[in-house]
C-alpha positions as CSV (number, residue, x, y, z in Angstrom):
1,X,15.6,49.2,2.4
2,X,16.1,45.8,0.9
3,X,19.3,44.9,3.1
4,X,17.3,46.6,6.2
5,X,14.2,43.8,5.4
6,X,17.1,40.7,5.2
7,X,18.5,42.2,8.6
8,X,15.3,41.5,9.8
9,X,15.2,38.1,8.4
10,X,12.2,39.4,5.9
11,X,13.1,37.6,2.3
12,X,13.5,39.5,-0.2
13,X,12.9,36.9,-3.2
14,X,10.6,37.1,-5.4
15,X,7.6,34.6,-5.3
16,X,5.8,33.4,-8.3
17,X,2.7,33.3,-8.2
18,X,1.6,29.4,-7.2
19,X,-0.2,27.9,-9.9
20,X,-3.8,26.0,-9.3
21,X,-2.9,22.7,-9.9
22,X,0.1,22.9,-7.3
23,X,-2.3,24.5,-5.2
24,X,-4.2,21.3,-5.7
25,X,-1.8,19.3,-5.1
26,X,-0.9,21.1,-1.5
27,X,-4.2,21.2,-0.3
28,X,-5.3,17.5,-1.1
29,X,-3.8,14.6,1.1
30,X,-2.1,11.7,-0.7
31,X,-4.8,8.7,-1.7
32,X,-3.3,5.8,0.2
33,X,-2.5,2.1,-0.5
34,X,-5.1,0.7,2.3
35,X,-6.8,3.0,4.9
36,X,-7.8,0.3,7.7
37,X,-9.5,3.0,9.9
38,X,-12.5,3.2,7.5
39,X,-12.9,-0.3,7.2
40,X,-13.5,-0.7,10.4
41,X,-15.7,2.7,10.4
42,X,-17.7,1.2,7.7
43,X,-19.1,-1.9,10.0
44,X,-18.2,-0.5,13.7
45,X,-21.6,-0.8,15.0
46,X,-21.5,-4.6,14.1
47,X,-17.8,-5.3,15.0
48,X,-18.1,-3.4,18.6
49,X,-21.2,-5.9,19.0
50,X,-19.0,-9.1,18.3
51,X,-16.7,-7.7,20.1
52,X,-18.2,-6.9,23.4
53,X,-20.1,-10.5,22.9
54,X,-16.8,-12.5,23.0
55,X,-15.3,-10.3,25.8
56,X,-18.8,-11.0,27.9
57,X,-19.1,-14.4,27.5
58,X,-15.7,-15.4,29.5
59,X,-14.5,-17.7,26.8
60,X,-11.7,-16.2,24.4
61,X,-9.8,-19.5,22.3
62,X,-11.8,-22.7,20.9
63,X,-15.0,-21.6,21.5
64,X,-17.9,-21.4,19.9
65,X,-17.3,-18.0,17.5
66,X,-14.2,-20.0,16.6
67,X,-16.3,-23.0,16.0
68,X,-18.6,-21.1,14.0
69,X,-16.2,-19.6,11.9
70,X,-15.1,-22.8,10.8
71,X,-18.5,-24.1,9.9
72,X,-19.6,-20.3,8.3
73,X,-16.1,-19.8,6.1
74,X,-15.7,-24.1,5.4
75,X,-19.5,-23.2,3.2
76,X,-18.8,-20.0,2.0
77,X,-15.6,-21.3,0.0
78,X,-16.9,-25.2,-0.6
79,X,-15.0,-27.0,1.6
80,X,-16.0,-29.8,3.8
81,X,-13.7,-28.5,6.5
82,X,-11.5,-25.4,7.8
83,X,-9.4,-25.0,10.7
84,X,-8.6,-21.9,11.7
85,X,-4.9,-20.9,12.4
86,X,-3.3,-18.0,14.2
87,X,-1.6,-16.9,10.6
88,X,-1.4,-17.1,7.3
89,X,2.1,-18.9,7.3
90,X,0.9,-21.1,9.9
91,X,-1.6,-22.1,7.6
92,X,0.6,-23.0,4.7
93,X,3.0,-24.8,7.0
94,X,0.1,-27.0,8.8
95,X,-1.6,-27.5,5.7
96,X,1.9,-28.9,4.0
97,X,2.9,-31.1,6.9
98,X,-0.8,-32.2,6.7
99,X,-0.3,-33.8,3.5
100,X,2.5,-35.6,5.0
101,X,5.0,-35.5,2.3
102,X,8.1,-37.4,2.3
103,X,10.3,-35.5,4.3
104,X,13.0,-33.5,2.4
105,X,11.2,-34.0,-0.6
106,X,10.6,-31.3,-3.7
107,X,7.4,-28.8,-3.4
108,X,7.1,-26.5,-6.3
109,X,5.9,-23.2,-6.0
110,X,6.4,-19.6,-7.8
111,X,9.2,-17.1,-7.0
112,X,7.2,-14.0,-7.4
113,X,4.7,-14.4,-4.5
114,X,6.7,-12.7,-1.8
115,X,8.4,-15.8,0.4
116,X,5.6,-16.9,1.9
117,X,5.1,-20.2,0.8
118,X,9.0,-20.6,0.5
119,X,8.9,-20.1,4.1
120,X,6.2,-22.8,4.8
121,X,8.0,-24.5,3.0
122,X,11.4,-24.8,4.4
123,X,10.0,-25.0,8.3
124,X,8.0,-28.0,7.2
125,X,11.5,-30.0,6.3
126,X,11.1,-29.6,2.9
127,X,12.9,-27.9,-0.3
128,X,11.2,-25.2,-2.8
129,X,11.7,-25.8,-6.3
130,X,10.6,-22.9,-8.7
131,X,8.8,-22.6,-11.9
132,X,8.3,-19.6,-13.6
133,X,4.9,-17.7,-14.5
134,X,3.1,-16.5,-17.3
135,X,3.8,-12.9,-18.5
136,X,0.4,-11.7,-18.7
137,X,-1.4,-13.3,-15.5
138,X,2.5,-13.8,-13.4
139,X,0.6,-16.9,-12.0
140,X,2.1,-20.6,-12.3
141,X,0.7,-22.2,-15.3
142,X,0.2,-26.0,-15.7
143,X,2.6,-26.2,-18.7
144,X,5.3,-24.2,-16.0
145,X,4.7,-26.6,-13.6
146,X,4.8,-29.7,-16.0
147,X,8.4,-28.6,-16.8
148,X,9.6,-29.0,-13.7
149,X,8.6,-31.9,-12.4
150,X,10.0,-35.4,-11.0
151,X,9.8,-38.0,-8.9
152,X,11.5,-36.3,-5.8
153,X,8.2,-33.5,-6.0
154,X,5.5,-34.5,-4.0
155,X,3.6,-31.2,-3.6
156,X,2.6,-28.1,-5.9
157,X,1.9,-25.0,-4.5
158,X,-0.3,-22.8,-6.5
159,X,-0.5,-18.9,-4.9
160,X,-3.8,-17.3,-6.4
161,X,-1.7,-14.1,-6.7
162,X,-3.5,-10.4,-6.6
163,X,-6.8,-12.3,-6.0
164,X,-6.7,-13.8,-9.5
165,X,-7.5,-18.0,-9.9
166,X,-4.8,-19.8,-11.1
167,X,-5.5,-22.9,-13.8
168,X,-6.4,-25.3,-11.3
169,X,-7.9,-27.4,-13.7
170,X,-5.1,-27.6,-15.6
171,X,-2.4,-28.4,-13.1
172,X,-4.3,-30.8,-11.4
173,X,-4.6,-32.6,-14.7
174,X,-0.7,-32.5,-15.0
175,X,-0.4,-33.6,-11.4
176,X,-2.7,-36.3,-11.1
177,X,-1.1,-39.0,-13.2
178,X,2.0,-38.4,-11.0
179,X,0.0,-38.7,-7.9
180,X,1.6,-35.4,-6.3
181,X,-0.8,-33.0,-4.3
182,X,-2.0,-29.7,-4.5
183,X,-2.0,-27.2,-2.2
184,X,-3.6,-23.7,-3.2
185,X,-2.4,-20.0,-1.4
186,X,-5.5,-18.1,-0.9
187,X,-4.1,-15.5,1.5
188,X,-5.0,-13.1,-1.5
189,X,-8.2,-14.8,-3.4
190,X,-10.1,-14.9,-0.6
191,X,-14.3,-15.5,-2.4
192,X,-12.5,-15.9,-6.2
193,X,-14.5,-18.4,-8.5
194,X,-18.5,-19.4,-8.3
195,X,-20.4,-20.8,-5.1
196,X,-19.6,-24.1,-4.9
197,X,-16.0,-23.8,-6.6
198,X,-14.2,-21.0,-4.8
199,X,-10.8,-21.0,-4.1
200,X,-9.9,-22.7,-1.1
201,X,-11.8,-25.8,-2.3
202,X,-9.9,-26.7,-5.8
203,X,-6.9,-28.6,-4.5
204,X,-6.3,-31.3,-1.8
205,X,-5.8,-28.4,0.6
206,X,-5.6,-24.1,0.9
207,X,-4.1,-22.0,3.1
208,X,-5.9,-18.5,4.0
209,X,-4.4,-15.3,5.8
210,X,-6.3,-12.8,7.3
211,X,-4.1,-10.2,8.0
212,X,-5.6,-7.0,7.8
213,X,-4.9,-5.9,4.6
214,X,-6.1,-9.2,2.8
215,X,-10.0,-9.0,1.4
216,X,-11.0,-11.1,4.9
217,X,-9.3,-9.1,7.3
218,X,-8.7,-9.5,10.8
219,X,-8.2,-6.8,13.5
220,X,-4.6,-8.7,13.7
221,X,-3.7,-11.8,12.7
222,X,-5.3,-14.9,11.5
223,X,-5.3,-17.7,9.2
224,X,-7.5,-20.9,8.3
225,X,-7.1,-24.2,6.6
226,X,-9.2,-25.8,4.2
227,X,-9.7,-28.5,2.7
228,X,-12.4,-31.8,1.4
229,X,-9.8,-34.4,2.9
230,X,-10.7,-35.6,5.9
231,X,-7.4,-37.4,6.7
232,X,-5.9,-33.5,5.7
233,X,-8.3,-31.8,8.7
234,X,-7.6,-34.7,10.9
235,X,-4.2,-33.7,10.8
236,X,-4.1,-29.9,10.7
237,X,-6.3,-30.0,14.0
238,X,-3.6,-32.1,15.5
239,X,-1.0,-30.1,14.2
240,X,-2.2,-26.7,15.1
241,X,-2.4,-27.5,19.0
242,X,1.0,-29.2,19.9
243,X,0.3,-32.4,18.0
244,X,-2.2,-33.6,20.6
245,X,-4.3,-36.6,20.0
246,X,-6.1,-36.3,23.2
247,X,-5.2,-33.7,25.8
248,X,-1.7,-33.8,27.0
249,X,-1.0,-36.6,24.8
250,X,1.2,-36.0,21.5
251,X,0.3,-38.1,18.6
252,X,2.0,-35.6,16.0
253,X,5.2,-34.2,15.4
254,X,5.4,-30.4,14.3
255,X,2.7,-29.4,16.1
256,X,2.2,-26.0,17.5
257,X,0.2,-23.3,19.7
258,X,-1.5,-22.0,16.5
259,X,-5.2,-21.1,17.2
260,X,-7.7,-18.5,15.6
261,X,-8.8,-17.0,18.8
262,X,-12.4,-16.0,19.9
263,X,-11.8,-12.4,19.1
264,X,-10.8,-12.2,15.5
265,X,-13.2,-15.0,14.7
266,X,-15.8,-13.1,16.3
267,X,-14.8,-10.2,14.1
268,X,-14.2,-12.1,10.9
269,X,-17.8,-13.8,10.6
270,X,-19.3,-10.3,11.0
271,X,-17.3,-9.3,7.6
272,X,-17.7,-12.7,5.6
273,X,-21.5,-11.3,4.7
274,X,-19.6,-8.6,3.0
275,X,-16.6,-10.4,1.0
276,X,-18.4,-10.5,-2.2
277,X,-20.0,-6.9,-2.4
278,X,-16.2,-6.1,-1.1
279,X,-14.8,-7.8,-3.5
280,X,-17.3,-6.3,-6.6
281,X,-16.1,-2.8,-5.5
282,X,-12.6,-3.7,-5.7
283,X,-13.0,-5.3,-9.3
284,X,-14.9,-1.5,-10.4
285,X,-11.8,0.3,-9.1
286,X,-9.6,-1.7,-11.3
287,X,-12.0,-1.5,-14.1
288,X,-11.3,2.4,-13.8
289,X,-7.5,2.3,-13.5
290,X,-7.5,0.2,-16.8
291,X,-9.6,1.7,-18.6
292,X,-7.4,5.6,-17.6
293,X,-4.7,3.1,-18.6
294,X,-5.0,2.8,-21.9
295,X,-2.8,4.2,-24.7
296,X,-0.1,4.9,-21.9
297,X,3.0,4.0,-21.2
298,X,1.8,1.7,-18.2
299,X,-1.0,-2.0,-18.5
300,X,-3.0,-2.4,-15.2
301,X,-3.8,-6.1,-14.9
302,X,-7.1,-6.9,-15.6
303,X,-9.4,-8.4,-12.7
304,X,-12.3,-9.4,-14.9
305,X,-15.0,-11.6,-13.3
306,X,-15.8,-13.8,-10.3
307,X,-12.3,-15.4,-10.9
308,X,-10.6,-12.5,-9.6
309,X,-11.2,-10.5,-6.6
310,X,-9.4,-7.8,-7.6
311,X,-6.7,-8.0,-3.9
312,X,-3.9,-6.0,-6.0
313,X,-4.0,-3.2,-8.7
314,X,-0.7,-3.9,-9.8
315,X,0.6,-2.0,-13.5
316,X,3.2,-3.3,-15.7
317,X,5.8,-0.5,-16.3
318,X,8.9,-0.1,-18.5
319,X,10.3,2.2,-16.0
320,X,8.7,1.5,-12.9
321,X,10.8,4.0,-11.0
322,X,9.6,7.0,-13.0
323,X,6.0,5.9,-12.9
324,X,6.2,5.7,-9.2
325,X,7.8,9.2,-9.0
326,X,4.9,10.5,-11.2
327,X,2.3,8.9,-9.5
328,X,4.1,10.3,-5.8
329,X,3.9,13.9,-7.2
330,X,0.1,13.3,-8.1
331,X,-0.2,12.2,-4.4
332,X,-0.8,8.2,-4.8
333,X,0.4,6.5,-2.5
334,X,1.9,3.0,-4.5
335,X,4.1,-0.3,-3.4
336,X,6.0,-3.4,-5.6
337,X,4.2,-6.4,-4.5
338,X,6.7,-8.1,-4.7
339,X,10.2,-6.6,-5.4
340,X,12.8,-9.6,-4.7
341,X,12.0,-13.3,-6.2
342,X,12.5,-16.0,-3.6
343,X,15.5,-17.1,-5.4
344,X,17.3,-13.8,-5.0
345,X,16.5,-13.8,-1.6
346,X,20.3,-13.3,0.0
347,X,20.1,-16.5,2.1
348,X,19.6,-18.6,-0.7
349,X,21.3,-16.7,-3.8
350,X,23.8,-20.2,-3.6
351,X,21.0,-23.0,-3.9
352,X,19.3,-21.1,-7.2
353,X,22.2,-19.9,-9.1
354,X,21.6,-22.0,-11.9
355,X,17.4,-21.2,-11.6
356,X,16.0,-19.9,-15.0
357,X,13.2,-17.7,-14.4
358,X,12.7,-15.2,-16.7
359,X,9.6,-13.4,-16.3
360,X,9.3,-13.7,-12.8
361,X,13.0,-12.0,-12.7
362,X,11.6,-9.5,-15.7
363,X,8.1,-8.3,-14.1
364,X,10.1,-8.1,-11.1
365,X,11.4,-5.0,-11.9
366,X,8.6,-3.5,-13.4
367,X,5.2,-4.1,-11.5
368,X,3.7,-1.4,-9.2
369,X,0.6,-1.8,-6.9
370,X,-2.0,1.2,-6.9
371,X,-4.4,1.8,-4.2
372,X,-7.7,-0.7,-4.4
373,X,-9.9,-1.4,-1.1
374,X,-13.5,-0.7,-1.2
375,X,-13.6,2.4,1.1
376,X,-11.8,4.7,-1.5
377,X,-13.8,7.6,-2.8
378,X,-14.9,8.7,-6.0
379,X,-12.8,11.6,-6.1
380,X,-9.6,9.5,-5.1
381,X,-10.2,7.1,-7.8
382,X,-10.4,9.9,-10.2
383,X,-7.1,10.9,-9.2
384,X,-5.5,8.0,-9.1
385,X,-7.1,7.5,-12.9
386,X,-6.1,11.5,-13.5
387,X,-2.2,10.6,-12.8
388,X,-2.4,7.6,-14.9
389,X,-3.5,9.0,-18.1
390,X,-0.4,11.2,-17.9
391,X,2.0,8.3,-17.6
């Protein structure tokens, strides 16, 4: 009978019985990293409205959503001015060149922050220097910058990473007596600090992206300058359309086509009135994963107060790899924010070989992003805080 059944391609292997919580597992879909779709569910109404306005009006780049923008997003953070940028990159670039630093000359920045600003850098002519980061927050620290400064630096660039503020305060004191600038990476802090005193508005300039994913997302790509410094806006308006002084006429070099268009600035001024209940929700989720972190194997970073806007949950792991595999088989989706320092980076493994950067090189190989955007449910936060107690 049995080698009839296998003729007829019928197994004959016994099956356990499948227990409930694989069951569970099977029949529940993984919690994601980001889920973009429901962000844009949670406001389509609105968004479909700003959308549909700009597409009716006939005008779709420096226009007057893009104008507004500018006005609406230079308040929010404190800034007497902002100039929107197609991208994030584009915005650290313009905002560097805008300082008009010697050319060749030193800009200091982390290695941990995912190239970004080592890009910027190098396209504006100029050459990244590293310092390394503090263990617990991995953000520069003005005693890390102090140590590697000199007289061929003439700009620090301080990346609020995973939404927390960096000790602006602190390395602007160092800085100021050496007369070198400060340019601060928001693409990740976007409404971190108090009214008044929000990132963006803390150094001579900021650079903001609003790609998707950040807490300001656009439905593609976008970025923004800001900055007190009216020389600095003069310049990065200048910059970011061809270097024109007057139409036609070029009265700056670098310049480029780099405009916020109509469209996502449309979109983006319908989400600003939501940043900071956004940006609340985001700090709660963390507050879970922390708390489900404790007495583990695994920290979650804390993203305590206004100073943090929770962008990241990122957790500190001996053994990242097994964490990751544990959290995978719980269904929880995860990513290493950022796995490669800048330094490592294989084009430019020759200029850093003598670069000593311990913890950056350290946390490197041991920090894992969780899923944290304001859409996530109750019951995928308890999952995600299930999976951690077990690690």
């Amino acid at each position: 009978m049995t080698k009839a059944l296998e003729r007829e391609g019928v197994s004959t292997a016994i099956r356990r019985p499948e227990t409930r919580l694989n069951a569970l597992k099977r029949s529940r879909p993984t919690v994601p990293l980001n889920d973009l779709k429901r962000g844009f569910d949670a406001l389509g109404d609105q968004l479909q409205a700003a959308a549909a306005r700009v597409l009716s009006s006939g005008w779709y780049v420096q226009g007057p959503e893009h104008q507004a923008f500018e006005r609406e997003f230079a308040a929010y953070v404190g800034s007497a001015d902002c100039v929107g940028v197609a991208n994030g990159t584009d915005a650290l670039e313009i905002a560097l060149r805008s300082l008009d630093p010697a050319p060749g000359s030193l800009v200091v920045t982390a290695a941990n922050a995912g190239m970004y600003s080592s890009t910027a850098i190098r396209r504006a002519g100029l050459r990244p220097r590293y310092a390394d980061v503090d263990p617990d927050t991995l953000l520069l620290t003005a005693d890390s910058v102090a140590s590697v400064l000199d007289d061929d630096v003439s700009v620090v660039v301080v990346t609020h990473l995973y939404g927390r503020l960096a000790d602006i305060a602190g390395i602007r004191e160092v800085l100021r007596a050496r007369g070198i600038a400060l340019l601060e990476d928001c693409a990740q802090a976007a409404g971190a600090g108090a009214p008044g005193a929000r990132a963006g508005s803390l150094g001579d300039v900021a650079a903001f992206s609003f790609y998707p994913t950040k807490n300001l997302g656009a439905f593609g790509d976008g970025g923004a300058v800001t900055t007190s410094r009216a020389d600095v806006a003069e310049r990065a308006r200048r910059l970011r359309m061809y270097g024109w002084t007057a139409k036609y006429e070029v009265g700056e070099d670098g310049g480029r086509n780099s405009r916020l268009d109509e469209m996502q600035a449309a979109l983006l001024r319908v989400q600003l009135g939501h940043l900071d209940s956004w940006n609340e929700t985001r700090r709660s989720v963390i507050a879970r994963y922390a708390a489900a972190a404790e007495g583990t194997s695994v920290r979650v970073l804390p993203a305590e107060g206004h100073d943090h806007v929770a962008h990241l949950a990122v957790l500190v792991a001996e053994d990242r790899e097994a964490a990751r595999a544990a959290l995978a088989a719980a269904g929880v989706q995860t990513d290493v924010h950022y796995p490669i320092p800048d330094h490592w980076q294989q084009p430019f493994v020759a200029d850093y070989a003598g670069a000593s950067l311990p913890v950056t090189e350290e946390r490197s190989g041991q920090i894992l992003s969780l899923p944290c955007f304001p859409e996530l449910t109750t019951d995928e936060i308890d999952r995600v805080c299930a999976a951690l107690r077990e690690l």
